[in-house]
C-alpha positions in Angstrom: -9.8 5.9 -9.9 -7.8 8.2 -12.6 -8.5 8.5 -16.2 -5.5 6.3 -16.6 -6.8 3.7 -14.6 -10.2 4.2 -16.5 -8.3 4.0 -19.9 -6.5 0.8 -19.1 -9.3 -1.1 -17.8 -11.3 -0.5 -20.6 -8.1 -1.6 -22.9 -7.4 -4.5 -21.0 -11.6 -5.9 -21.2 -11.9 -4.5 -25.0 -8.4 -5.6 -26.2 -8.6 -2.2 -27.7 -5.2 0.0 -27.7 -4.7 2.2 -24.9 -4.3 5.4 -27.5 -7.6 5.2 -28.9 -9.4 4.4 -26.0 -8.0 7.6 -24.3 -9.1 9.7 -27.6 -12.3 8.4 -27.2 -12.7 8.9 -23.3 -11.5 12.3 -24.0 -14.1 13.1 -26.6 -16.6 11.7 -24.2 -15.7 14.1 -21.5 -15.5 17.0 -24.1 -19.4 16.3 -26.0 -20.5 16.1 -21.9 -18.5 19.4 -21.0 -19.9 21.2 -24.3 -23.4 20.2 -24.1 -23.8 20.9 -20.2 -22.0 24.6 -21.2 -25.1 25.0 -23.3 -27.3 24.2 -20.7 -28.0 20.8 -21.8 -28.7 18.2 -20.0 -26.9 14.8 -20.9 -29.0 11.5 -19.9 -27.4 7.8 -19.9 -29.6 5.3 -18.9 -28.7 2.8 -16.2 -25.9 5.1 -15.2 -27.3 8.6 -14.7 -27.6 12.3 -16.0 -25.0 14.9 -16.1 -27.2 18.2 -15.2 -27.1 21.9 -15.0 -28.2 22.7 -11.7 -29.4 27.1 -11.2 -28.0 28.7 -8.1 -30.0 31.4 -6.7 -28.5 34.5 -5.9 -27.7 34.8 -2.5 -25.6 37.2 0.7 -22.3 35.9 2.0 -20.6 37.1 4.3 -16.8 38.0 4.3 -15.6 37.5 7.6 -12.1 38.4 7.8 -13.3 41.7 6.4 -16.7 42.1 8.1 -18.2 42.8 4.9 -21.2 41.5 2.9 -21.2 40.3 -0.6 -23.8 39.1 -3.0 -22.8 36.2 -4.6 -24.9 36.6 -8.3 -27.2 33.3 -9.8 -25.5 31.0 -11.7 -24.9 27.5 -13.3 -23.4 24.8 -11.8 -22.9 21.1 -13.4 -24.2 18.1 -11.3 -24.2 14.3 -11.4 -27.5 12.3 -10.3 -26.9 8.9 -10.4 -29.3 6.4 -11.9 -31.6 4.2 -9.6 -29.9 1.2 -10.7 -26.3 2.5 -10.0 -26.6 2.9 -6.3 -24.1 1.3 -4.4 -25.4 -0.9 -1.4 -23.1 -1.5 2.0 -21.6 -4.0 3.2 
């Protein structure tokens, strides 16, 4: 599923224009984008939390080169799902 599709189901069980819903998908995105770049954390209940995960600094090899670089700690941005949201199969 796109943002598009996103945007028009949204319009289509609102009855809300497809314009404003869009804006306000997009400023959705951009509050969760700007807080995780902060390092905060942002919670929805029933749904789940958009986290900052830490990666340790770690050795990698480059193979083609046969060399070894160290790949420095940093911050990556994760999704953990809600209890509630997990999706049983069929």
């Amino acid at each position: 599923m796109t943002k598009a599709d996103i945007v028009n189901e949204i319009s289509k069980s609102t009855g809300i224009d497809k314009a404003t819903v869009l804006s306000t998908v997009e400023a959705f995105m951009e509050t969760v984008k700007n807080s995780l770049s902060s390092e905060e954390n942002v919670y929805l209940r029933g749904f789940g939390s958009f986290i900052v995960k830490e990666r340790a600094e770690k050795t990698a090899r480059n193979i083609s080169k046969n060399t070894t670089i160290v790949i420095p700690a940093h911050s990556i941005p994760a999704f953990k799902p809600a209890k509630s949201f997990i999706i049983k199969k069929k």
